[in-house]
ZADO-1210 file (C-alpha; in nm, 4 decimals, padded with zeros to 6 digits):
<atoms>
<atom x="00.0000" y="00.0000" z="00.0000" code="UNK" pos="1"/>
<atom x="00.1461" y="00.3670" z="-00.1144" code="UNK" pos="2"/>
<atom x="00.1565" y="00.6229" z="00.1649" code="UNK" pos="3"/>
<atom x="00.3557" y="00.9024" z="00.1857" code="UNK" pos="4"/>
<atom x="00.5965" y="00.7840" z="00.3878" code="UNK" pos="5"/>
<atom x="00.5568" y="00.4332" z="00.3968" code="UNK" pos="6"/>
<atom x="00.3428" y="00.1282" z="00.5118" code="UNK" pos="7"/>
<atom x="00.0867" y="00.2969" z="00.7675" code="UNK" pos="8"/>
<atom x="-00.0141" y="00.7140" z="00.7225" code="UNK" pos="9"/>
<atom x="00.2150" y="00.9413" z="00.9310" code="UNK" pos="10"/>
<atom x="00.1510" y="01.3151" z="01.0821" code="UNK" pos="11"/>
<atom x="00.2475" y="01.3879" z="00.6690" code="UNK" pos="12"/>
<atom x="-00.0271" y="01.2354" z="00.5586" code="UNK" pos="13"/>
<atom x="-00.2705" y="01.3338" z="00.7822" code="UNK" pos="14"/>
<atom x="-00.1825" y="01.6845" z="00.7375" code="UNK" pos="15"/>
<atom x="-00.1986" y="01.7098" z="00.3934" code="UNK" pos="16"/>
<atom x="-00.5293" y="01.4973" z="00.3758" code="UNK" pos="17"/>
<atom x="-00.7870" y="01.7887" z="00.4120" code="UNK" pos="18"/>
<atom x="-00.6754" y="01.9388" z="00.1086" code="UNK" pos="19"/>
<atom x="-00.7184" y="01.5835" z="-00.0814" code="UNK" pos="20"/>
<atom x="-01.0482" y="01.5589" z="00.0613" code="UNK" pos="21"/>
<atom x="-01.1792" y="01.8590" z="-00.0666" code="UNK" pos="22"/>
<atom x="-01.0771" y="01.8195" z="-00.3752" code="UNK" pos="23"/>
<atom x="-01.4204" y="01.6350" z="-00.4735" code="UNK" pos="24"/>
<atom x="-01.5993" y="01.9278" z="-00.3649" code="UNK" pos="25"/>
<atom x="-01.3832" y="02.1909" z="-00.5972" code="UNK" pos="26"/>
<atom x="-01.4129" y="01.9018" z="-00.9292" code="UNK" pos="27"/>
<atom x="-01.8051" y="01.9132" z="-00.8412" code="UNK" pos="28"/>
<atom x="-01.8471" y="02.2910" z="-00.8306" code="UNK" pos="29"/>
<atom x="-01.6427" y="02.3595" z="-01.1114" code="UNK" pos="30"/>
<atom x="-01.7665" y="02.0404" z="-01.3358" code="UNK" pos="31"/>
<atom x="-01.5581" y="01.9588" z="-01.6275" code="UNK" pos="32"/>
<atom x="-01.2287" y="02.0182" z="-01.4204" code="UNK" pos="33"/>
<atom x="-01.0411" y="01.6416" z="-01.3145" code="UNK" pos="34"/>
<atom x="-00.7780" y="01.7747" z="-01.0743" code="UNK" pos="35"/>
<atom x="-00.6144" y="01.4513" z="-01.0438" code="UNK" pos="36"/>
<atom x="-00.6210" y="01.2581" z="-01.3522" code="UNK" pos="37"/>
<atom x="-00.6157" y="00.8807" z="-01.3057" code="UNK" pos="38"/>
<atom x="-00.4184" y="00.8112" z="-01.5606" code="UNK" pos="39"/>
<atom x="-00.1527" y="01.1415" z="-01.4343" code="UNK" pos="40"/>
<atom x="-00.1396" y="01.0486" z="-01.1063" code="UNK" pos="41"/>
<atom x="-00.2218" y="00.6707" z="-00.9992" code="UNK" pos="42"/>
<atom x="00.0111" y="00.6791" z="-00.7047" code="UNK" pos="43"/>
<atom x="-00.1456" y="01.0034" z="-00.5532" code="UNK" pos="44"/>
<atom x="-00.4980" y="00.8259" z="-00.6807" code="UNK" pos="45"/>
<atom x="-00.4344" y="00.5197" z="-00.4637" code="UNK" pos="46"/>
<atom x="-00.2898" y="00.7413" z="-00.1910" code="UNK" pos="47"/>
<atom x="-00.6413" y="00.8884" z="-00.2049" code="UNK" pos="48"/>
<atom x="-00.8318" y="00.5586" z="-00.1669" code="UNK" pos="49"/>
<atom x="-00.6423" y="00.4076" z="00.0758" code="UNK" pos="50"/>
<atom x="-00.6773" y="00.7311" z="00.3156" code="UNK" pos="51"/>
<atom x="-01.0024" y="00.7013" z="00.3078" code="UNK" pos="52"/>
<atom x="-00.9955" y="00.3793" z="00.4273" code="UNK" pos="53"/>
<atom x="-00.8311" y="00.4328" z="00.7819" code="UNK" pos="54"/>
<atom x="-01.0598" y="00.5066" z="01.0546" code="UNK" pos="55"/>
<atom x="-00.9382" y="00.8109" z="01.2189" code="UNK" pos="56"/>
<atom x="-01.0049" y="00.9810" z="00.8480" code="UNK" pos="57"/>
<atom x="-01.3538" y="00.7974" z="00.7736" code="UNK" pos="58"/>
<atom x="-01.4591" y="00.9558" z="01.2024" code="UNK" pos="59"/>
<atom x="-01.3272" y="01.3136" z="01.0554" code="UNK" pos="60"/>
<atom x="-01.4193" y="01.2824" z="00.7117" code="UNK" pos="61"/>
<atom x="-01.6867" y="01.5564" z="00.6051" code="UNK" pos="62"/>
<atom x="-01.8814" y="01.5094" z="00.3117" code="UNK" pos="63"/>
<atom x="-01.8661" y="01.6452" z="-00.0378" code="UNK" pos="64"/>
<atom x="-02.2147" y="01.7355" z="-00.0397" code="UNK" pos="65"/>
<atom x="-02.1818" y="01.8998" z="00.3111" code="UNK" pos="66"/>
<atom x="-01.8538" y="02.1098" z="00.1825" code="UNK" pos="67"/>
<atom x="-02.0466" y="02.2020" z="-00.0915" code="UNK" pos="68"/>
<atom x="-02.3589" y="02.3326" z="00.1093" code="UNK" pos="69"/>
<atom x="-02.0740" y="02.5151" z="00.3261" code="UNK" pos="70"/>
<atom x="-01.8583" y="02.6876" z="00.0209" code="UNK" pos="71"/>
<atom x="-02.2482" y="02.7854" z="-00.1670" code="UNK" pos="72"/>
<atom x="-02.3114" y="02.9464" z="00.1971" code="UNK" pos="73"/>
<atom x="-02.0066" y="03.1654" z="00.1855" code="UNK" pos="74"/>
<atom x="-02.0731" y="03.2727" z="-00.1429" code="UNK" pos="75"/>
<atom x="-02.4237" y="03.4210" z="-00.0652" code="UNK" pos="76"/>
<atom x="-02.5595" y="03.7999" z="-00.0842" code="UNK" pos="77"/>
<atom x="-02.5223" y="03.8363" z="00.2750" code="UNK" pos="78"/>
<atom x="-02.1770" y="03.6627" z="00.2729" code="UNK" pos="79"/>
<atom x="-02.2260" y="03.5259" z="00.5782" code="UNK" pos="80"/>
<atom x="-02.1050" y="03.1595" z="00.6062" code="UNK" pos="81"/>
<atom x="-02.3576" y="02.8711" z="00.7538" code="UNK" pos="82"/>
<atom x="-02.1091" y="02.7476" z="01.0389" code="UNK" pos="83"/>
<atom x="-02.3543" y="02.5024" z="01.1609" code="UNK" pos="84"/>
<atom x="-02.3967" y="02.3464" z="00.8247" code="UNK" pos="85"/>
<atom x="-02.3187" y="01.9569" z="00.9383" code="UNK" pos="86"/>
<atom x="-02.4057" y="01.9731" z="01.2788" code="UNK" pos="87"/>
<atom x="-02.6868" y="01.6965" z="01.4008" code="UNK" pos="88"/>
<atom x="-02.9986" y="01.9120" z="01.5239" code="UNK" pos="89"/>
</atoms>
């Protein structure tokens, strides 16, 4: 398995994660764009999937559809963002 720096993820890889994860969330709100081709970048591709796959980032994971909601909120008339978006009522 390909991590950054080796077998098991490291503090490298779980810093830089966030800004992997949230890459869905930029391809879906700018469709047409592929950030990180398959075909470009099959280690970084499989360094994707298999973070994803470790629990402490599935328990911290948030959701492309709840990054969207969040980024759509920030980009209102009143430009205030929805910090709550997320949160369980």
């Amino acid at each position: 398995m390909f991590m950054l720096t080796g077998e098991s993820p490291k503090m490298l890889d779980y810093h830089i994660w966030p800004w992997f994860e949230r890459i869905e969330m930029v391809e879906r709100l700018d469709s047409g764009v592929d950030i990180l081709p398959k075909d470009k970048f099959p280690k970084l591709n499989s360094w994707v999937v298999h973070m994803k796959e470790y629990p402490a980032v599935r328990a911290s994971m948030v959701g492309t559809a709840q990054l969207v909601k969040f980024f759509e909120s920030m980009h209102k008339k009143d430009g205030i963002p929805d910090y709550d978006i997320g949160l369980e009522e």
